[in-house]
Each structure stands twice: as structure tokens, then as C-alpha cells.
C-alpha positions in Angstrom: 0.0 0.0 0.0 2.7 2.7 0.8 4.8 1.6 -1.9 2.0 2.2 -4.3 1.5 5.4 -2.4 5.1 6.4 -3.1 5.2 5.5 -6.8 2.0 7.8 -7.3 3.5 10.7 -5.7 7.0 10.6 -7.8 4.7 9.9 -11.3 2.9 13.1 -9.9 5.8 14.9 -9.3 7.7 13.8 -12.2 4.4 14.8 -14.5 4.8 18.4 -12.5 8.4 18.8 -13.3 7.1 17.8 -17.0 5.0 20.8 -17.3 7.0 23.3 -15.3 10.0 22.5 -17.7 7.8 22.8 -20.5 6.7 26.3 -19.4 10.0 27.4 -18.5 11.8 26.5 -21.8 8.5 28.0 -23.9 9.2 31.3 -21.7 12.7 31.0 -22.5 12.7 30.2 -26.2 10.3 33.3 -26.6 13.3 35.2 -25.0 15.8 34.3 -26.7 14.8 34.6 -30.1 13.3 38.0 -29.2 9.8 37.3 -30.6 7.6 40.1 -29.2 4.6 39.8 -30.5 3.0 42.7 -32.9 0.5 44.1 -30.3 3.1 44.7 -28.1 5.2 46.5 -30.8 2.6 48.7 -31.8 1.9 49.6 -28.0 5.1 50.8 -27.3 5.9 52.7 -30.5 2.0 54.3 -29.9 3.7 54.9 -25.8 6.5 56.8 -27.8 4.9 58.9 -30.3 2.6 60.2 -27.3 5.7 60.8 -25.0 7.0 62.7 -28.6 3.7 65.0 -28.7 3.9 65.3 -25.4 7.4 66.6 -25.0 6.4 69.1 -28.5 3.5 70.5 -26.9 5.3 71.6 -23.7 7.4 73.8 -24.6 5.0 76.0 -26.0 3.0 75.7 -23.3 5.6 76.3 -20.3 6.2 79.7 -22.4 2.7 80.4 -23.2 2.6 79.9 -19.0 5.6 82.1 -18.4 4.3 84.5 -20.4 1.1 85.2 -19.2 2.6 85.1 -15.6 5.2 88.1 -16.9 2.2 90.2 -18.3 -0.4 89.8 -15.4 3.0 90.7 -13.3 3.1 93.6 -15.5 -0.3 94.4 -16.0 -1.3 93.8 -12.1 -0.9 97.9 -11.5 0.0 97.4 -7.7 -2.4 95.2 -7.1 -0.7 92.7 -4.5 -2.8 89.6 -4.9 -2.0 89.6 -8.8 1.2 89.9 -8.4 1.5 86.9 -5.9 -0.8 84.7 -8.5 1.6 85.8 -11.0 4.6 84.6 -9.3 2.8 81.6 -8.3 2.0 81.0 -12.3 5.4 81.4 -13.2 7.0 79.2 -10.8 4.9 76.4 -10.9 4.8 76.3 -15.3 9.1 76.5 -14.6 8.9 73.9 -12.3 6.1 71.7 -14.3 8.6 72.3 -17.3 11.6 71.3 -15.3 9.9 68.1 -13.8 8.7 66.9 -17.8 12.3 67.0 -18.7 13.5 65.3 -16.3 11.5 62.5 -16.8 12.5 62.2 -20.2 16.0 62.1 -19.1 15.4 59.4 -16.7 13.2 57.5 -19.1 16.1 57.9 -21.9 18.6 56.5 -19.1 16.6 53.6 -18.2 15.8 53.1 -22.0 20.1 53.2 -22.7 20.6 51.2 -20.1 17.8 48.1 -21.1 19.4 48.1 -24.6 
């Protein structure tokens, strides 16, 4: 009885280790030949032509930012609470500008350092 116990547990196991090893060298195989499959392609080169546009677009929108801040600065005629909402508009589109370029330098790091 425990003998046939024993040799169904190690067919068991032995079928387990079948299937993991199947799994792991499927896994692997798809690594190593480096076939990503086309919806992932086209995911990540739509991911990078957003991060494009999106790097474009701020630029002129920092300085469209900045520039309003200058002219309501300007403009404000000694009027105290302008003039602190126009400080605040100009520090926060510098830093907004400063923190979106930083990311792409960090994500362009990353990216060198994967390839």
C-alpha cells in the first residue's frame, strides 16, 4: 500500500516537473529569439509617439505659461494679490517644465541602459 503510495507521488511529481519545464523552456525560447509579439510592438511605438507629442506640446505651453505670468505681473498695477498669483503661475509652469524633462531624461537613461 505505501509503496504504491510512493510511486504515485514521484509519477505526480515527475508529471509536474514535466510541465513546469515545459513552461519554462516555452518562456525562454520566446526570449531568446526576441519574438515580441506585434500588439506589443505597436503599443510601445504608440507609448513613444505620445511621449513625442507630449514633450512638442510643452514647450510651447511652459512659455505660453511664463508669459502670461510676466504680463499679469506687469499688467497687475500694484495690485498685491495679482502679483503673488503671478509669481505663483510662473514658478509652478518652470517647475512643471523642469519636472517633464526630467522625466524624459530618466526614461532615456533607463531606456540606454535596457538596450
Amino acid at each position: 500500500m505505501k509503496k504504491s503510495k510512493n510511486k504515485f507521488i514521484f509519477i505526480y511529481f515527475l508529471f509536474l516537473l514535466f510541465i513546469f519545464f515545459n513552461i519554462f523552456t516555452n518562456i525562454c525560447s520566446a526570449s531568446l529569439f526576441n519574438s515580441t509579439p506585434e500588439l506589443v510592438d505597436k503599443l510601445n511605438s504608440a507609448f513613444e509617439n505620445i511621449k513625442d507629442w507630449l514633450l512638442t506640446l510643452a514647450t510651447p505651453a511652459a512659455a505660453v505659461a511664463v508669459g502670461v505670468g510676466v504680463f499679469m505681473k506687469k499688467f497687475s498695477f500694484g495690485d498685491e494679490e495679482r502679483v503673488r498669483i503671478a509669481k505663483k503661475l510662473i514658478r509652478g509652469s518652470l517647475f512643471s517644465y523642469a519636472f517633464i524633462l526630467a522625466i524624459n531624461l530618466i526614461l532615456s537613461a533607463i531606456k540606454s541602459l535596457v538596450e
